[in-house]
N, CA, C and O atoms as a CHARMM CRD file, in Angstrom:
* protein
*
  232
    1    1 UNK  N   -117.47800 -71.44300 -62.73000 PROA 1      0.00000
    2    1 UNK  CA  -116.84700 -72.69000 -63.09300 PROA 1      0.00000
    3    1 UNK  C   -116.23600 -72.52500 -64.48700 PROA 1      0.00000
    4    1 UNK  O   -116.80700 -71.96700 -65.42500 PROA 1      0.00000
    5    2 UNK  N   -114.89300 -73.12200 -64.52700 PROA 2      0.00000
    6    2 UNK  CA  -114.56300 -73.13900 -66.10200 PROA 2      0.00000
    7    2 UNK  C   -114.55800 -73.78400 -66.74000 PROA 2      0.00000
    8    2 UNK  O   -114.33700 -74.89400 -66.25400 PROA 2      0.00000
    9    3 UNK  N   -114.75000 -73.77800 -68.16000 PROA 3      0.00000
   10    3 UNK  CA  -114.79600 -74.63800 -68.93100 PROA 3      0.00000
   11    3 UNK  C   -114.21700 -76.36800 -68.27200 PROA 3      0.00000
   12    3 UNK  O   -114.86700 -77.40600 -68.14200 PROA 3      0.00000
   13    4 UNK  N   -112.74400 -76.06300 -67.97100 PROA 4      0.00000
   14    4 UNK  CA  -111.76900 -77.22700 -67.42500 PROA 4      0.00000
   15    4 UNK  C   -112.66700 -77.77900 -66.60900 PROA 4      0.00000
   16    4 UNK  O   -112.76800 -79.00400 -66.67100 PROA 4      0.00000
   17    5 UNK  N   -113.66700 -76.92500 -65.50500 PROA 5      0.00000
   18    5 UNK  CA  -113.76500 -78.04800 -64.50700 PROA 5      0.00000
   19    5 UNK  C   -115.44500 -78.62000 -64.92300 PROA 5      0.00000
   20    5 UNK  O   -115.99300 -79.61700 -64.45200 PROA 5      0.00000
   21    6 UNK  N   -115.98600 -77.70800 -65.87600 PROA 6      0.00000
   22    6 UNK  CA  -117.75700 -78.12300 -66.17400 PROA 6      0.00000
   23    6 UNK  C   -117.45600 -79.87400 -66.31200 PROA 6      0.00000
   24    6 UNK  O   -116.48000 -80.29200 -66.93500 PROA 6      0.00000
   25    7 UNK  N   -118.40900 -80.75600 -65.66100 PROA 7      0.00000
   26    7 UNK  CA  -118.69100 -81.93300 -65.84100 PROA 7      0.00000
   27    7 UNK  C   -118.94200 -82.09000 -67.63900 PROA 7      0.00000
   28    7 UNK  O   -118.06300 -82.74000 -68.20400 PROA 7      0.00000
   29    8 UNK  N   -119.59200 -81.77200 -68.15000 PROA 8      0.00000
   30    8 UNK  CA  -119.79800 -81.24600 -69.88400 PROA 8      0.00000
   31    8 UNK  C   -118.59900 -81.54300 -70.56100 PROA 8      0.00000
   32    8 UNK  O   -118.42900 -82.45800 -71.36700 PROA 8      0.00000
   33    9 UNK  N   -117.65400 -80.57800 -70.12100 PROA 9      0.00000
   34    9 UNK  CA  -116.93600 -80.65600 -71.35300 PROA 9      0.00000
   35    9 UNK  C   -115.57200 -81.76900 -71.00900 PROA 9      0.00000
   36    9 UNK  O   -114.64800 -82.04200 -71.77600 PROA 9      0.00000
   37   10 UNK  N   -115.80100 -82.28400 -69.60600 PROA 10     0.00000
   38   10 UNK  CA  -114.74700 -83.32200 -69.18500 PROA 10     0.00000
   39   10 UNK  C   -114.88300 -84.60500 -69.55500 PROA 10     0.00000
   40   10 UNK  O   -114.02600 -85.46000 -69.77400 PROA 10     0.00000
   41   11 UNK  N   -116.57400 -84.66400 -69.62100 PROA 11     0.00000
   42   11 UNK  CA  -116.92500 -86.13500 -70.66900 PROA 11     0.00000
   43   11 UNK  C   -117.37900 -85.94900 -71.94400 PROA 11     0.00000
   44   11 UNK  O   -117.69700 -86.96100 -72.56700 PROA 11     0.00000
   45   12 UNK  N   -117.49900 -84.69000 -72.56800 PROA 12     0.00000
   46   12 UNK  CA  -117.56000 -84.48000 -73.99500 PROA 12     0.00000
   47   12 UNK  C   -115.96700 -84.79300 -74.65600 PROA 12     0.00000
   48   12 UNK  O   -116.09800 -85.47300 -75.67400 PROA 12     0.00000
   49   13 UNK  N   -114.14600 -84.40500 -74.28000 PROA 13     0.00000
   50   13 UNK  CA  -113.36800 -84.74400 -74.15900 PROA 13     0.00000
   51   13 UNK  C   -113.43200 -86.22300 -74.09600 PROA 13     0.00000
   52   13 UNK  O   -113.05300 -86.79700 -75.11700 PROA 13     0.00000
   53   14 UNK  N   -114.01700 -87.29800 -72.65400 PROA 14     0.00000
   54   14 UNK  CA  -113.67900 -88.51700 -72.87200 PROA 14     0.00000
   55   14 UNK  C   -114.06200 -89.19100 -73.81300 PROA 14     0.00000
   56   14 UNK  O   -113.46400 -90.18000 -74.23700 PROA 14     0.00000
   57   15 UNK  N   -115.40000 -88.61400 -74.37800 PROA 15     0.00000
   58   15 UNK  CA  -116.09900 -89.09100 -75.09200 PROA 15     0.00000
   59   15 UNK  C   -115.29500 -89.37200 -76.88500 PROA 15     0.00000
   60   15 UNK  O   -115.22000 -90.37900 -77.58800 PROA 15     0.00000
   61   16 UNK  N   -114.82100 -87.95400 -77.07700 PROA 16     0.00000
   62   16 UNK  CA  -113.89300 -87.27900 -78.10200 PROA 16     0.00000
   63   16 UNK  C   -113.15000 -88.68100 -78.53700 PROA 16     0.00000
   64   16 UNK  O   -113.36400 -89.47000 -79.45800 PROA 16     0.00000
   65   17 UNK  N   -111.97800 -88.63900 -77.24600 PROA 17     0.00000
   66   17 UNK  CA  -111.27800 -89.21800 -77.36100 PROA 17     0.00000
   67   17 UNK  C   -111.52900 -91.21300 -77.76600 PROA 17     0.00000
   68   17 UNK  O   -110.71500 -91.94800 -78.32500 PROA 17     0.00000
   69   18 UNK  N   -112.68500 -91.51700 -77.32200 PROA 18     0.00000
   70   18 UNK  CA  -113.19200 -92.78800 -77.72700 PROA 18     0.00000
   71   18 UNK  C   -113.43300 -93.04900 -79.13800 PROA 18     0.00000
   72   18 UNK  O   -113.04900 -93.97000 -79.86000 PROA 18     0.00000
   73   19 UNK  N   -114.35100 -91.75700 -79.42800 PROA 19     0.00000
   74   19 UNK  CA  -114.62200 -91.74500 -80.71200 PROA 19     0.00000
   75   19 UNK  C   -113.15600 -91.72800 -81.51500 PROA 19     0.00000
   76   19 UNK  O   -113.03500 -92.45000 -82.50500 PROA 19     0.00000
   77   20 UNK  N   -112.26400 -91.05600 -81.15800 PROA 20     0.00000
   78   20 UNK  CA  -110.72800 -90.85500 -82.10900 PROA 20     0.00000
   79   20 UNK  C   -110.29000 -92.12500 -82.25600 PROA 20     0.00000
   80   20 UNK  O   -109.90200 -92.37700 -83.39600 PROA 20     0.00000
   81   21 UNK  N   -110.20200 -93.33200 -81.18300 PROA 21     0.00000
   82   21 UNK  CA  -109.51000 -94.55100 -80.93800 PROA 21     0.00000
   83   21 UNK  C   -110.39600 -95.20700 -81.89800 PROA 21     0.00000
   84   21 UNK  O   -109.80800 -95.91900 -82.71200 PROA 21     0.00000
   85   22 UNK  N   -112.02600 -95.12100 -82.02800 PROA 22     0.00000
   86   22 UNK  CA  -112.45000 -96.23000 -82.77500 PROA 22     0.00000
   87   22 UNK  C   -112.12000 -95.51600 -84.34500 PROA 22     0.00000
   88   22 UNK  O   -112.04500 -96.08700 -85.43300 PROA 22     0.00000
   89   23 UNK  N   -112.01900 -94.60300 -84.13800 PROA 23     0.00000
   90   23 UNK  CA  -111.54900 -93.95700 -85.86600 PROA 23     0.00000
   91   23 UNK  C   -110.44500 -94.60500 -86.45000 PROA 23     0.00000
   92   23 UNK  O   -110.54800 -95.40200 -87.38200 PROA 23     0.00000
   93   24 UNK  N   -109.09500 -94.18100 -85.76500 PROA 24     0.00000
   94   24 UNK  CA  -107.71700 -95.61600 -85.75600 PROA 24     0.00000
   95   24 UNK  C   -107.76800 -96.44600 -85.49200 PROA 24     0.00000
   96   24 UNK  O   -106.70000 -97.03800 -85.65000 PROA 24     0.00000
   97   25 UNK  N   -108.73600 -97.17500 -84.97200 PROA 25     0.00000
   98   25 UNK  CA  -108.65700 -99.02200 -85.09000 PROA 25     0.00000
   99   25 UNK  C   -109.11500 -99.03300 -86.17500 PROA 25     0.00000
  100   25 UNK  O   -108.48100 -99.44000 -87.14900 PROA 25     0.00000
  101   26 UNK  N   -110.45500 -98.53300 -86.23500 PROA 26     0.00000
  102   26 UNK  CA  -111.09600 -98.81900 -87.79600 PROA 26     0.00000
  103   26 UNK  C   -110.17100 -98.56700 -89.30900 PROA 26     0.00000
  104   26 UNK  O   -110.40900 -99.26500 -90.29400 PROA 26     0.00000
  105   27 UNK  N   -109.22800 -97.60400 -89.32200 PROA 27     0.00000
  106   27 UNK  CA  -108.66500 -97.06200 -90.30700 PROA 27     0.00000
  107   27 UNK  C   -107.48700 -98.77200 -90.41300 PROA 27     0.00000
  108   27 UNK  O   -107.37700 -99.41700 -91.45600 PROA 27     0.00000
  109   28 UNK  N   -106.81300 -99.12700 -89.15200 PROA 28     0.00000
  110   28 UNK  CA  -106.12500-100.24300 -88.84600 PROA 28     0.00000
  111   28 UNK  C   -106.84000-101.71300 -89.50400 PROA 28     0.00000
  112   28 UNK  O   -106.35000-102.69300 -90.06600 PROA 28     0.00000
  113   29 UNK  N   -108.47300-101.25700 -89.06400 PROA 29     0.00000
  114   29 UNK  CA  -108.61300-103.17300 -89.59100 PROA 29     0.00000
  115   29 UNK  C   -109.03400-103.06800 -91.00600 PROA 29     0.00000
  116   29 UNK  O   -109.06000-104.15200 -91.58800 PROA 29     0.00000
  117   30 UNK  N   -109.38100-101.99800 -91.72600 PROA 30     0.00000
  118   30 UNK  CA  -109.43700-101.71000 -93.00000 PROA 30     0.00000
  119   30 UNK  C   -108.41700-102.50700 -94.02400 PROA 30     0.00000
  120   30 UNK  O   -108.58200-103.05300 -95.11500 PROA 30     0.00000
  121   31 UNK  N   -107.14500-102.28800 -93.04600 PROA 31     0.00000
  122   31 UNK  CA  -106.12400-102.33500 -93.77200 PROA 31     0.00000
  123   31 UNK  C   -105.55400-103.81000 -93.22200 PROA 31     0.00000
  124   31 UNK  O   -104.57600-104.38300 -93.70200 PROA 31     0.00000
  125   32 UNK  N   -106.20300-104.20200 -92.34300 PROA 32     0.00000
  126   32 UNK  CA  -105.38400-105.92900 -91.79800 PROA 32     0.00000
  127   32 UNK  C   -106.00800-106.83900 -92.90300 PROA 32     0.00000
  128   32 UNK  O   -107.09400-106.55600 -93.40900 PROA 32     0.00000
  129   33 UNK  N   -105.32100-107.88800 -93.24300 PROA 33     0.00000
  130   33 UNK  CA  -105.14600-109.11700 -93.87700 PROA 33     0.00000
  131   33 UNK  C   -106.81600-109.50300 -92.91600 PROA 33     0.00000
  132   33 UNK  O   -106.85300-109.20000 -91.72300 PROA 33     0.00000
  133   34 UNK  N   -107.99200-110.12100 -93.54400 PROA 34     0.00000
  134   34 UNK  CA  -108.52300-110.70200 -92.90100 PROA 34     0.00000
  135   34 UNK  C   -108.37800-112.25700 -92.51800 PROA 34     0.00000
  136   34 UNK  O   -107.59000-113.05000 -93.03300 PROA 34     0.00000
  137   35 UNK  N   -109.09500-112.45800 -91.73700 PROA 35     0.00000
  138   35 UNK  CA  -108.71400-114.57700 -90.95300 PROA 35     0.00000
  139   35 UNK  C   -107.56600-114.20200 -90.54600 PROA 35     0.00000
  140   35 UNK  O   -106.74600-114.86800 -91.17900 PROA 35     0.00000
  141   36 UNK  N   -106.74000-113.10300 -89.43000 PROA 36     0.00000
  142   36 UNK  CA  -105.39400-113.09500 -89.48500 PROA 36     0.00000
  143   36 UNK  C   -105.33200-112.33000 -87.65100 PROA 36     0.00000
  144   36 UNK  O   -106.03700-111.41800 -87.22100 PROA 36     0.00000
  145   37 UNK  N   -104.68300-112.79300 -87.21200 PROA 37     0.00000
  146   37 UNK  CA  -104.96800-112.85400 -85.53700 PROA 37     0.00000
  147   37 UNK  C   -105.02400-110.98000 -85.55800 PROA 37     0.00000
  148   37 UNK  O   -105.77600-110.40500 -84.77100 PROA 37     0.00000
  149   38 UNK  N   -104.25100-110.28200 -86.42400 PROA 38     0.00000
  150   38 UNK  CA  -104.18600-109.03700 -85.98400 PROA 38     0.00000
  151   38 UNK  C   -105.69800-108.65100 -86.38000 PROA 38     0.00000
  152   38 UNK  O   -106.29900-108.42000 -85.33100 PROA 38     0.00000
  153   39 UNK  N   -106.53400-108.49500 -87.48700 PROA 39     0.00000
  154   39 UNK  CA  -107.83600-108.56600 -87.63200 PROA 39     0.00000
  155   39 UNK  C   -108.67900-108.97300 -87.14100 PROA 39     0.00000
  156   39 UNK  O   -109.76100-108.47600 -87.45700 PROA 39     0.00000
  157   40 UNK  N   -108.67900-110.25400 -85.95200 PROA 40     0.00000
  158   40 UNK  CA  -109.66500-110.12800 -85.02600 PROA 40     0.00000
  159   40 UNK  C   -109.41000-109.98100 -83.98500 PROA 40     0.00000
  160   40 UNK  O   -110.24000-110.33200 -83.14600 PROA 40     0.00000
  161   41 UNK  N   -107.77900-109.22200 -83.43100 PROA 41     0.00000
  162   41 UNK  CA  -107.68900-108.02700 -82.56300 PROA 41     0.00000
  163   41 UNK  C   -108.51700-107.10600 -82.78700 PROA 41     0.00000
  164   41 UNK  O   -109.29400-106.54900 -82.01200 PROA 41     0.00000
  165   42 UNK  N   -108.34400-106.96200 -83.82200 PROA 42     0.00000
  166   42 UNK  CA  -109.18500-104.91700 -84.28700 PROA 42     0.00000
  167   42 UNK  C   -110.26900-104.99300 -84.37900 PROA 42     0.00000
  168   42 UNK  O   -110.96500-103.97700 -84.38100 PROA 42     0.00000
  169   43 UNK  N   -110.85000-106.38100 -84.50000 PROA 43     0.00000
  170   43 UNK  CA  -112.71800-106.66100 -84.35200 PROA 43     0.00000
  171   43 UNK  C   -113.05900-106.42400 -83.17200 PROA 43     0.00000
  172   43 UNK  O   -113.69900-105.45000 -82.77700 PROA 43     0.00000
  173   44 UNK  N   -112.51600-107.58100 -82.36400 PROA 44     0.00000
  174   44 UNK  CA  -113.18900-107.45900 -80.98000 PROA 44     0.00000
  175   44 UNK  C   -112.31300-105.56800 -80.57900 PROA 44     0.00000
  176   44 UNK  O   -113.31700-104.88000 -80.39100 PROA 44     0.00000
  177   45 UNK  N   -111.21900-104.73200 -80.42500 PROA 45     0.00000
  178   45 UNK  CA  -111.39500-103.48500 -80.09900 PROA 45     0.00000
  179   45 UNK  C   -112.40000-102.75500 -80.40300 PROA 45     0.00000
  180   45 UNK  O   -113.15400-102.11500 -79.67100 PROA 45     0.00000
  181   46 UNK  N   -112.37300-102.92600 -81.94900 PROA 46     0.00000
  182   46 UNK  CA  -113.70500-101.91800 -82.31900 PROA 46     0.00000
  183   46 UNK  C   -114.63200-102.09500 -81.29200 PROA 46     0.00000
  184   46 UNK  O   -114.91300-101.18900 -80.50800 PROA 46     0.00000
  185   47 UNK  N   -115.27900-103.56700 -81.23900 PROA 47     0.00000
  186   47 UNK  CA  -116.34800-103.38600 -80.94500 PROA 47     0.00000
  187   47 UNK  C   -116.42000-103.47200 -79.08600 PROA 47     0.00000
  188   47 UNK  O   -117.44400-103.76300 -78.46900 PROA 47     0.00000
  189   48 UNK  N   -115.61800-103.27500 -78.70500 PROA 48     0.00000
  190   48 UNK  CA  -115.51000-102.97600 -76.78800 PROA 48     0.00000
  191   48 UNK  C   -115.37700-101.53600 -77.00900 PROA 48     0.00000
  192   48 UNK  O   -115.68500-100.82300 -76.05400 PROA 48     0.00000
  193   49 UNK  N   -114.99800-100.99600 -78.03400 PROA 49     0.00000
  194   49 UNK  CA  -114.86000 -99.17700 -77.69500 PROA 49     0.00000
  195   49 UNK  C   -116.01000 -98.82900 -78.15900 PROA 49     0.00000
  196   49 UNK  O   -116.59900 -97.99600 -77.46900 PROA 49     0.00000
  197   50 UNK  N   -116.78600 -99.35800 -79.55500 PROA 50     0.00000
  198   50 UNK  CA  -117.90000 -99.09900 -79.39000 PROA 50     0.00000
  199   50 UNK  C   -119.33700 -98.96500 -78.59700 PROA 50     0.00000
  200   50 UNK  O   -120.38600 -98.33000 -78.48400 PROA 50     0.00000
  201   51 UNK  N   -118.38700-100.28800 -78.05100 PROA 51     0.00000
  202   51 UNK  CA  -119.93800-100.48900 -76.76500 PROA 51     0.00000
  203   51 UNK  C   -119.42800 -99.14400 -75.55000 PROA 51     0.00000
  204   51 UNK  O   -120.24600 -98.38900 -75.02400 PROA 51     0.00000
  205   52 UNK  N   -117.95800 -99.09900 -75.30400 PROA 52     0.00000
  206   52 UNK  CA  -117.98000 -97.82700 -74.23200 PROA 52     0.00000
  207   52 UNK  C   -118.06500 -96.70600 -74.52000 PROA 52     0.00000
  208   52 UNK  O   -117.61200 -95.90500 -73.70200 PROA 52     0.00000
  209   53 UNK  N   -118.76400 -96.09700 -75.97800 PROA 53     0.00000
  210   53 UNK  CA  -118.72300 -94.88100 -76.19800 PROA 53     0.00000
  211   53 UNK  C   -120.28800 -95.30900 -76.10600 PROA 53     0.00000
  212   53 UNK  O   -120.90800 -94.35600 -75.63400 PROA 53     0.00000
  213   54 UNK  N   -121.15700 -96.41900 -76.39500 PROA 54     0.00000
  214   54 UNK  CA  -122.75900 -96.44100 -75.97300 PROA 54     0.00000
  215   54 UNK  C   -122.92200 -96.11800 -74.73500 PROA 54     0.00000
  216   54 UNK  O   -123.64400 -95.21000 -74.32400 PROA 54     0.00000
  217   55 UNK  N   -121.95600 -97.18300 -73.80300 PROA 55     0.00000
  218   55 UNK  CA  -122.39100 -96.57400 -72.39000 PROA 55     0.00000
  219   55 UNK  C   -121.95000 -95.01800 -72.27200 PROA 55     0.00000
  220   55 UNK  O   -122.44500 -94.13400 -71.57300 PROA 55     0.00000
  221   56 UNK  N   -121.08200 -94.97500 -72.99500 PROA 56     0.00000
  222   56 UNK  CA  -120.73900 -93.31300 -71.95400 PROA 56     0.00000
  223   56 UNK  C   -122.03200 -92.18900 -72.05600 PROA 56     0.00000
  224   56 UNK  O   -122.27800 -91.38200 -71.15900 PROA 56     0.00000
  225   57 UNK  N   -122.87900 -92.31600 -73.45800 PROA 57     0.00000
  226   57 UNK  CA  -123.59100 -91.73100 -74.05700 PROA 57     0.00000
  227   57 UNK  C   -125.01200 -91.76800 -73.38500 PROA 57     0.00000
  228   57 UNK  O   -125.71400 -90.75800 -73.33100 PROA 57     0.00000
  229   58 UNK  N   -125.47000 -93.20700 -72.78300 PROA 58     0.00000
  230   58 UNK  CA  -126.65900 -93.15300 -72.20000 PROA 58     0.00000
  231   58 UNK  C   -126.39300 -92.57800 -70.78600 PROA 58     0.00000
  232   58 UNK  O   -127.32700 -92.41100 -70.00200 PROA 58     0.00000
């Protein structure tokens, strides 16, 4: 089996990639105006990608 197809490294990748998205939202609401509709866009994202990088993990 190769790397490409190991179950391992196909959700270590999805996983990757969750973690990258909450890295750029976070870097995003750092920088939003707070009380401001785009800032509690980037709240509630953070925290739905956070919760799907918990589930992916258990």
């Amino acid at each position: 089996m190769t790397p490409a197809q190991d179950p391992f490294y196909i959700v270590k990748d999805e996983i990757q990639d969750s973690i990258d998205k909450v890295q750029d939202t976070f870097n995003q609401w750092k920088q939003a105006p707070e009380n401001t509709g785009e800032y509690v866009h980037l709240t509630r994202e953070l925290l739905t990608t956070c919760e799907s990088v918990q589930w992916q993990v258990h």
